[in-house]
Residue frames as qw, qx, qy, qz and C-alpha x, y, z in Angstrom:
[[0.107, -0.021, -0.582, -0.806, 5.30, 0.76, -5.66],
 [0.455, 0.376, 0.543, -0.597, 1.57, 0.92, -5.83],
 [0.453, 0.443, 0.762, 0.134, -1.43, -0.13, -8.10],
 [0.295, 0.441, -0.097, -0.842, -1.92, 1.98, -11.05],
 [0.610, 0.407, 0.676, -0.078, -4.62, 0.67, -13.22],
 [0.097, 0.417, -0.515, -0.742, -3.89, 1.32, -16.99],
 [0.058, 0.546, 0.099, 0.830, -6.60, 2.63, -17.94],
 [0.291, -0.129, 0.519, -0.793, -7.87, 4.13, -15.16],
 [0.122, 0.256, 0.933, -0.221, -10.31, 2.22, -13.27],
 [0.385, 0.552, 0.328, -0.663, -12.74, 5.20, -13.88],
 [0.279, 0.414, -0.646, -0.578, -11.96, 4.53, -18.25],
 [0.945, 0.086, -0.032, -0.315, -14.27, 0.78, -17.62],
 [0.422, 0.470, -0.641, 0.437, -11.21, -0.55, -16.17],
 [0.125, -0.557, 0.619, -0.540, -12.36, -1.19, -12.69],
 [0.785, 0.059, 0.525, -0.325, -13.98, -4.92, -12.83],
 [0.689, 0.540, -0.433, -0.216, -12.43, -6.21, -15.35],
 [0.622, -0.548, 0.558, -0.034, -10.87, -9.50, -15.33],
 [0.640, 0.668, -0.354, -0.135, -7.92, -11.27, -17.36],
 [0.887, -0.450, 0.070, 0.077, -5.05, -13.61, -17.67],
 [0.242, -0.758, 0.549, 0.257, -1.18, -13.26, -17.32],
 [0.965, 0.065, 0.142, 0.211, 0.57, -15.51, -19.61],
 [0.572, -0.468, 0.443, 0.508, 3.67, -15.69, -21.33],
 [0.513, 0.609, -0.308, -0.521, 4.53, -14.56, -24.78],
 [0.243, 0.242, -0.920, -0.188, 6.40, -18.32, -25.53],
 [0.287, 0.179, 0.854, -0.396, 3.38, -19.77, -23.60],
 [0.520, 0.554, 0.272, -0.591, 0.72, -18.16, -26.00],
 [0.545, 0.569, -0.494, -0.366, 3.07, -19.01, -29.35],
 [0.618, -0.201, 0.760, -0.014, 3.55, -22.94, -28.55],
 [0.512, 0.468, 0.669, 0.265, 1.25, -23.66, -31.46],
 [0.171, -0.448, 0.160, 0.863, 2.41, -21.33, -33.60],
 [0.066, 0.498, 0.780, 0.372, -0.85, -21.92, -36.41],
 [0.109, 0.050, 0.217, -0.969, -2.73, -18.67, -36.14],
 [0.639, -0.209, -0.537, -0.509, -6.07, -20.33, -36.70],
 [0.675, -0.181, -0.638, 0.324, -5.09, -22.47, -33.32],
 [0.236, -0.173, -0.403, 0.867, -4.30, -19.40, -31.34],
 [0.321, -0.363, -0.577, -0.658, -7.97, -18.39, -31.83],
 [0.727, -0.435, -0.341, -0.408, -8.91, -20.75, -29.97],
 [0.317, 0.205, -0.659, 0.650, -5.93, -20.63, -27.35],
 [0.651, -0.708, -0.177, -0.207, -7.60, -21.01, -23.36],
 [0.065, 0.634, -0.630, 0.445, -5.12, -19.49, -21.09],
 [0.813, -0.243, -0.528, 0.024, -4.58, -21.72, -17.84],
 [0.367, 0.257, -0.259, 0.855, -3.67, -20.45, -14.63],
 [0.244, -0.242, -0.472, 0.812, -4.51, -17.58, -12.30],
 [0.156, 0.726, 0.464, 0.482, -7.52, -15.39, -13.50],
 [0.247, 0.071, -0.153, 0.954, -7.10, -11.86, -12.24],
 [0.188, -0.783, -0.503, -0.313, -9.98, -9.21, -11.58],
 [0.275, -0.785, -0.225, 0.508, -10.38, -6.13, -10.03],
 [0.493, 0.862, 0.071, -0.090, -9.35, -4.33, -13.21],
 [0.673, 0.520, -0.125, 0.512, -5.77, -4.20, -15.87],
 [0.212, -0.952, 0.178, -0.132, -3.01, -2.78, -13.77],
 [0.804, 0.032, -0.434, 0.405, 0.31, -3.40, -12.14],
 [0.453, -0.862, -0.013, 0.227, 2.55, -2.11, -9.23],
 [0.648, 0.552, 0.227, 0.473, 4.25, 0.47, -11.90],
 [0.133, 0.715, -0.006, 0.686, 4.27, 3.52, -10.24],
 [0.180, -0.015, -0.430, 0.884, 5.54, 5.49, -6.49],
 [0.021, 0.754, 0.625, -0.202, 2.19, 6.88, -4.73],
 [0.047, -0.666, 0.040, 0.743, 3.22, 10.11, -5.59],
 [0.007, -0.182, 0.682, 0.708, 3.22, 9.57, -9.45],
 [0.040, -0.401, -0.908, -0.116, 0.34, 7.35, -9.25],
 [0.040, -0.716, -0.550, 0.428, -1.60, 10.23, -7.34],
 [0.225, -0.464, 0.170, 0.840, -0.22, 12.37, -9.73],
 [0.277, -0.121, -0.722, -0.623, -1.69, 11.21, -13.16],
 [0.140, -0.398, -0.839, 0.344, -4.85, 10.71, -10.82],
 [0.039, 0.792, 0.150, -0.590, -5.36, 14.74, -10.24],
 [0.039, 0.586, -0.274, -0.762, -3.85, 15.79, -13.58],
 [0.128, 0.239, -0.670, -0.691, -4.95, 13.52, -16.28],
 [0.169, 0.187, 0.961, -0.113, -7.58, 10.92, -15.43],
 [0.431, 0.503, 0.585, -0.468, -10.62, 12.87, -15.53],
 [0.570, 0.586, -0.017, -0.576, -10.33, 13.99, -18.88],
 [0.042, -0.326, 0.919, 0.219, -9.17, 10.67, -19.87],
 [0.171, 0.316, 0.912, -0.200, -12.19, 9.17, -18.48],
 [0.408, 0.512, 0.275, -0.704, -14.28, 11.66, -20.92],
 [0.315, 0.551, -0.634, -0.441, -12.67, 10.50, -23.81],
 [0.046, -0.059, 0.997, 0.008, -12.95, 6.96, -23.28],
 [0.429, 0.462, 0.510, -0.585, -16.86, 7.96, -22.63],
 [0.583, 0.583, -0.147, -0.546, -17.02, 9.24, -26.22],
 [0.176, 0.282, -0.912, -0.241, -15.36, 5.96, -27.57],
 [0.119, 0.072, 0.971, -0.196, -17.68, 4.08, -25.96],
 [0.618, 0.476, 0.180, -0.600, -20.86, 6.09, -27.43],
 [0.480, 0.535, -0.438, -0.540, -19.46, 5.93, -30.61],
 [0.190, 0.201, -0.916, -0.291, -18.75, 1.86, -30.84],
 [0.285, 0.242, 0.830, -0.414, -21.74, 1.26, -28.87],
 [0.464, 0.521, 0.029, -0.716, -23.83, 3.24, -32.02],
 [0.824, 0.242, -0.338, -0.384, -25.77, 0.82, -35.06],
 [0.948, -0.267, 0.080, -0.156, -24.80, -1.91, -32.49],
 [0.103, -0.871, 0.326, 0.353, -21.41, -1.49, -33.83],
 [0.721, 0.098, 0.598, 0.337, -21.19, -2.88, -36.30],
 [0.484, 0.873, -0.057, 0.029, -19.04, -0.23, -38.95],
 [0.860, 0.333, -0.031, 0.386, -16.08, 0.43, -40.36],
 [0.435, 0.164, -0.057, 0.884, -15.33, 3.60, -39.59],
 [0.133, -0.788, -0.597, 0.073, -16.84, 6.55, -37.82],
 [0.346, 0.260, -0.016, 0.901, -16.57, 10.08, -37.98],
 [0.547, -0.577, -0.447, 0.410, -17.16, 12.61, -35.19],
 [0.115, 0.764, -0.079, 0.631, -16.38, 16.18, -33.82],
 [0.505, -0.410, -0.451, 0.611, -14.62, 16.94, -30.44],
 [0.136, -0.858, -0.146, -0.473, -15.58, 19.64, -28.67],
 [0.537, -0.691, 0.197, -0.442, -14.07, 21.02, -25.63],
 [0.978, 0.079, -0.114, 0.153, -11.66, 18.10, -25.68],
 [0.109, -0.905, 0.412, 0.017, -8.14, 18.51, -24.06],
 [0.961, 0.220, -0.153, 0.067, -6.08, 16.17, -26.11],
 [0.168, 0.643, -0.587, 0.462, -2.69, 17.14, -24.19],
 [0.637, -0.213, 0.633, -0.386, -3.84, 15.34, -20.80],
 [0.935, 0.259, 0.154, -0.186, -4.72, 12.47, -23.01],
 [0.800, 0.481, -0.310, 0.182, -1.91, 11.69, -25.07],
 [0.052, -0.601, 0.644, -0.471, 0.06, 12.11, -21.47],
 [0.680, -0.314, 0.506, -0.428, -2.04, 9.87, -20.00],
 [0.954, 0.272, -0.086, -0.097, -1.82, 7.67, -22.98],
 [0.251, 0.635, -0.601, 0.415, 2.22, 8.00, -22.70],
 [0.533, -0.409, 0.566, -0.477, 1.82, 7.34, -18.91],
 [0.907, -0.101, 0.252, -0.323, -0.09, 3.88, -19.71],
 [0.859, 0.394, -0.244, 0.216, 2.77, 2.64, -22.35],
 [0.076, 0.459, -0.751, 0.469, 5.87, 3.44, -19.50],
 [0.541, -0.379, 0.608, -0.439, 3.78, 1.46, -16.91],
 [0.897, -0.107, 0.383, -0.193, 3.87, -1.63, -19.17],
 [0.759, 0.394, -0.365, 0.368, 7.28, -1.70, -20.27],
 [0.783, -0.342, -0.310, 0.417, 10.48, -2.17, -18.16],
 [0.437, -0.747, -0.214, 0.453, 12.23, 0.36, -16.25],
 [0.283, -0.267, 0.440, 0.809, 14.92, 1.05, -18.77],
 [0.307, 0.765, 0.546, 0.152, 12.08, 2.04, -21.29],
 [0.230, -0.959, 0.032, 0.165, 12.50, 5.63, -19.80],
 [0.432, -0.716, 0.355, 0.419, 16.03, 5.46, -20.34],
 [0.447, 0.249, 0.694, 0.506, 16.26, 3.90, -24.12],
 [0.231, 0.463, 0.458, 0.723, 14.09, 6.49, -25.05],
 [0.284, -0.166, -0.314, 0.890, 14.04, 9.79, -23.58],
 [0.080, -0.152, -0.400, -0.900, 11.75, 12.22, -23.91],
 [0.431, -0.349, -0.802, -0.223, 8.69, 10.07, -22.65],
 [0.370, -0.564, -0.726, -0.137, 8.62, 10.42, -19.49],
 [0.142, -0.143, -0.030, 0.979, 9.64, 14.47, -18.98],
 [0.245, -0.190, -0.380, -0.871, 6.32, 14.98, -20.82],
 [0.555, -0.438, -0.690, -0.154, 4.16, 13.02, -19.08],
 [0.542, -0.303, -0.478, 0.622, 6.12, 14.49, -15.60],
 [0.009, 0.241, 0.097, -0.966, 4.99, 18.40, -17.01],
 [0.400, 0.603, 0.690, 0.000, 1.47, 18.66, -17.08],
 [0.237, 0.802, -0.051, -0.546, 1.86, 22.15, -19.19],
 [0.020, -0.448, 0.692, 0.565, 4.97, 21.15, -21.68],
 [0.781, 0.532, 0.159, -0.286, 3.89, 20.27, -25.31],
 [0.258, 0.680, -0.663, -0.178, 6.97, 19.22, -26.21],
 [0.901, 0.013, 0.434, 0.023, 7.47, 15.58, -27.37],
 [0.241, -0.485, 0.570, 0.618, 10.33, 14.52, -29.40],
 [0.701, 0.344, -0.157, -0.604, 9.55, 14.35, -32.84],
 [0.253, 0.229, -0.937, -0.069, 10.57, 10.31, -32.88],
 [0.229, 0.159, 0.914, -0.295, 7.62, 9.83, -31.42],
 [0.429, -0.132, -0.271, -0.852, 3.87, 9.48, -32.80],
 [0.363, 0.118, 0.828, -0.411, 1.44, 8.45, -31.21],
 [0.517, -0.122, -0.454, -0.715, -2.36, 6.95, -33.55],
 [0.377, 0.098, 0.782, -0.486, -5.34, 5.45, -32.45],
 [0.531, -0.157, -0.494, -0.671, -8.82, 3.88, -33.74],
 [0.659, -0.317, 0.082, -0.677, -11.58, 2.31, -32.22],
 [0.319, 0.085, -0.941, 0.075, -11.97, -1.55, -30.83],
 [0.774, -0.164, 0.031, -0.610, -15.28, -3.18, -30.02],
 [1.000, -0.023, 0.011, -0.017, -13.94, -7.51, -30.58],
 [0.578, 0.572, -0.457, 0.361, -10.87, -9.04, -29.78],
 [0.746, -0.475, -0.395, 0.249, -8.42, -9.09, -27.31],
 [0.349, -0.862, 0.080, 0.358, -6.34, -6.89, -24.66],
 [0.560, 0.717, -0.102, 0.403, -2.95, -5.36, -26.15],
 [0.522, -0.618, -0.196, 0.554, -0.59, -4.82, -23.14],
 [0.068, 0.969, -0.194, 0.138, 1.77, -1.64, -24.65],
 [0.692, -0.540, 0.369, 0.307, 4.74, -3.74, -24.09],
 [0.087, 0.645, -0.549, -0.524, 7.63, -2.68, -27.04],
 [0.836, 0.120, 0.504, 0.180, 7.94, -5.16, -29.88],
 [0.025, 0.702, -0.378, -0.604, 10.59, -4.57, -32.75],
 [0.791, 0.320, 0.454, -0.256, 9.30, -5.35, -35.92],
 [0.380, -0.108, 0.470, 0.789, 10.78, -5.72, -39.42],
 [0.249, 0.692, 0.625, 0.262, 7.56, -3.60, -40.92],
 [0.248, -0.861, -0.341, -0.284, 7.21, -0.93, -38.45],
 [0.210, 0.443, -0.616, 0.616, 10.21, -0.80, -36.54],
 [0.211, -0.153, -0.776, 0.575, 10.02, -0.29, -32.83],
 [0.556, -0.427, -0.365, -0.613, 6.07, -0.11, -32.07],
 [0.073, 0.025, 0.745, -0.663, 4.13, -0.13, -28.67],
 [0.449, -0.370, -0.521, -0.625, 0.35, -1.13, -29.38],
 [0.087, 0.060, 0.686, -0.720, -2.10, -0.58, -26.15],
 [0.480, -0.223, -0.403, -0.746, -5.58, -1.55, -27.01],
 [0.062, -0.483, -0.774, 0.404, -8.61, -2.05, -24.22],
 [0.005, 0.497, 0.571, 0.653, -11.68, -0.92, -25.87],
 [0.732, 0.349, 0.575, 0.105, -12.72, 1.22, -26.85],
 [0.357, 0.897, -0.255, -0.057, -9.75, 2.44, -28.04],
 [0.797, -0.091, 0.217, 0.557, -6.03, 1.01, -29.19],
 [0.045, -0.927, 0.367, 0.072, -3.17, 3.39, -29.36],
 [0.852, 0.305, -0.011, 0.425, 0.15, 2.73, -31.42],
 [0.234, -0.928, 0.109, 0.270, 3.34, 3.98, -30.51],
 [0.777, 0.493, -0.118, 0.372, 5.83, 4.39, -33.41],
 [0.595, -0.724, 0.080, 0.341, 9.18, 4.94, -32.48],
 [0.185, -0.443, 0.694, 0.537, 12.01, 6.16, -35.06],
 [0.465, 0.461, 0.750, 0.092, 9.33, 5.84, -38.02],
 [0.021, 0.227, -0.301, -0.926, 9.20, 7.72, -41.04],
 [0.133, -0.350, -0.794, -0.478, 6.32, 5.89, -42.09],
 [0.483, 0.074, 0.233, -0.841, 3.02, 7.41, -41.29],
 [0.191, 0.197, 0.951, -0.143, 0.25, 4.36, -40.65],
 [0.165, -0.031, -0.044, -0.985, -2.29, 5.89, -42.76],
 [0.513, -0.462, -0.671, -0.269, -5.14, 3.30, -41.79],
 [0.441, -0.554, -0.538, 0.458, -4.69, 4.65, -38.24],
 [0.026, 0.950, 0.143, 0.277, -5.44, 8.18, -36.89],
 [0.459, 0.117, -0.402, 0.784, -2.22, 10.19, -35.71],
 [0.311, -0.895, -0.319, 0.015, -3.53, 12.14, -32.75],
 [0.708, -0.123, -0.128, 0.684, 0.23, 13.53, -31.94],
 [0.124, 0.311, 0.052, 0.941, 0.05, 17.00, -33.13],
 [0.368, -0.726, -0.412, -0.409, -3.07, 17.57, -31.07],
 [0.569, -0.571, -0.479, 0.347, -1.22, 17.81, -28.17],
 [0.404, 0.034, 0.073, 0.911, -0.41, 21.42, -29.22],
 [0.279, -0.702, -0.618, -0.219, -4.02, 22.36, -28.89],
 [0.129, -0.045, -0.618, 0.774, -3.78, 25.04, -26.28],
 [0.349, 0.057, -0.009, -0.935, -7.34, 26.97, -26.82],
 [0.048, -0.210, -0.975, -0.052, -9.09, 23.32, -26.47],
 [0.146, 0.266, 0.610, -0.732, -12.02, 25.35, -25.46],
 [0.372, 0.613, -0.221, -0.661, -12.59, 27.41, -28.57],
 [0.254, 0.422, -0.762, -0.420, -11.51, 24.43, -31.05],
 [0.946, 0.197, 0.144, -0.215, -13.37, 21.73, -33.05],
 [0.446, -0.354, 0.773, 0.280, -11.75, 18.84, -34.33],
 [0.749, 0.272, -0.002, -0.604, -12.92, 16.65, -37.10],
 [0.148, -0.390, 0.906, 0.066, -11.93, 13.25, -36.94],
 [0.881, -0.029, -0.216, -0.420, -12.61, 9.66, -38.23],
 [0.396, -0.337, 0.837, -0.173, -11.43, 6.78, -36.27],
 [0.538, 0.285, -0.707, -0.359, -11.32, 3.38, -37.96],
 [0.703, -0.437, 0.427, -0.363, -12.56, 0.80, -35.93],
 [0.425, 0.364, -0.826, -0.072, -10.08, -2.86, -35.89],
 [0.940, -0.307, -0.089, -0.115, -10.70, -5.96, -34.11],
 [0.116, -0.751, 0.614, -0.213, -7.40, -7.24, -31.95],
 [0.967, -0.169, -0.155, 0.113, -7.49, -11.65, -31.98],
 [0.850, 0.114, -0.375, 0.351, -4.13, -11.96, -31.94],
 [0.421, -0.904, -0.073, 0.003, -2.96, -10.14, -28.58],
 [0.548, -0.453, 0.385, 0.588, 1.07, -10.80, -29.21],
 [0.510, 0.331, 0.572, 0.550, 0.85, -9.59, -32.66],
 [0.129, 0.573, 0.114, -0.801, 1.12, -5.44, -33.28],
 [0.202, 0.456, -0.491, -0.715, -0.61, -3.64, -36.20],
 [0.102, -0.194, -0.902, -0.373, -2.69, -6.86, -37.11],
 [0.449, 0.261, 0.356, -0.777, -6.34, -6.34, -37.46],
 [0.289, 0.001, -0.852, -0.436, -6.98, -9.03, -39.42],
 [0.837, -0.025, 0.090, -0.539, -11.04, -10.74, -38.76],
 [0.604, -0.283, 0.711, -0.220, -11.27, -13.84, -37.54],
 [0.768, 0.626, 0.065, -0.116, -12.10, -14.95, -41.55],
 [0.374, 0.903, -0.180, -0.111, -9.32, -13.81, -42.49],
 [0.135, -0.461, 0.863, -0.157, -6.50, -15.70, -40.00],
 [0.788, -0.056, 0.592, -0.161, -8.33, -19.00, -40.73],
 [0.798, 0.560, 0.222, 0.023, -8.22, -18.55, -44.08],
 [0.021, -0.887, 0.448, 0.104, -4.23, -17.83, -43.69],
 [0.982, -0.146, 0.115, -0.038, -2.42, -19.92, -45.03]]
């Protein structure tokens, strides 16, 4: 297996540096005011978020077919939170010239390389699309949303089954976080669904008009929270 950095190294991903813990290691002190101020201990990584997820051939694959126009998108995230110092709530925008099919593959791509093997096999569907760069088909059990992220921490994209949301995958490394809903009827309407975009074919010719909320991410084992650091002290 080889290194595949998720996101691509070229997404502000290639100097990055983090630690590994455990999910029972991070909830000892289960006080969510405490886990604030949690200091991992241990090994520090660097050289950017990744793992040995993927066959050179796959790895070289999402390389040539999906990366660069991953790594444009991520650009425009990074104007947009970097704009009035970022400090808003919400921003709104126009893509242009934007091929949201590569994306939401590559985004697909980054949530199979940080769950286990059987992922692929619990829930078809995943990683056939990702494997045809043409097909627009995705089952409709999936959706996929996003919004912005400037403070906080990492999100791995590893599955968690919830009693709100069901079966969610949350991937956030600014400056964007992506939700995957699995078997949801609900529609998250503080997040943006991007899902149907991948049906775009004339990406040339077509505006968008989106607004992308922007969350913060403290608690890094916790999906769907975007609570401020105000807010989880004052939890009681």
């Amino acid at each position: 297996m080889s290194f595949e950095h998720f996101p691509p190294s070229s997404a502000y991903n290639k100097n990055t540096k983090y630690f590994s813990i455990s999910h029972d290691d991070y909830f000892k002190d289960s006080e969510a005011e405490s886990l604030l101020e949690f200091q991992p201990k241990g090994r520090k990584f660097q050289g950017g978020l990744g793992d040995n997820c993927l066959c050179i051939d796959c790895n070289g694959f999402l390389g040539s077919a999906y990366v660069r126009e991953y790594k444009k998108w991520a650009s425009i995230g990074m104007t947009l939170i970097n704009q009035d110092g970022g400090n808003f709530k919400a921003c709104g925008f126009t893509s242009v010239e934007i091929n949201f099919l590569k994306i939401l593959k590559q985004i697909i791509a980054i949530f199979i390389c940080n769950n286990r093997p059987i992922f692929t096999e619990i829930y078809p569907g995943l990683i056939e699309f990702v494997r045809d760069e043409e097909s627009t088909y995705l089952p409709s059990r999936y959706k996929i949303y996003t919004y912005l992220n400037n403070e906080g921490q990492i999100r791995t994209g590893k599955i968690f089954y919830t009693n709100l949301y069901g079966a969610v995958c949350e991937f956030t490394f600014r400056p964007f976080g992506y939700v995957l809903s699995i078997d949801n009827e609900m529609n998250f309407e503080n997040l943006l669904e991007i899902t149907g975009l991948k049906d775009i074919t004339d990406y040339k010719k077509t505006e968008i008009e989106m607004i992308l909320n922007k969350y913060p991410t403290y608690l890094p084992f916790v999906p769907m929270d975007y609570r401020t650091k105000e807010e989880i002290k004052n939890c009681r």
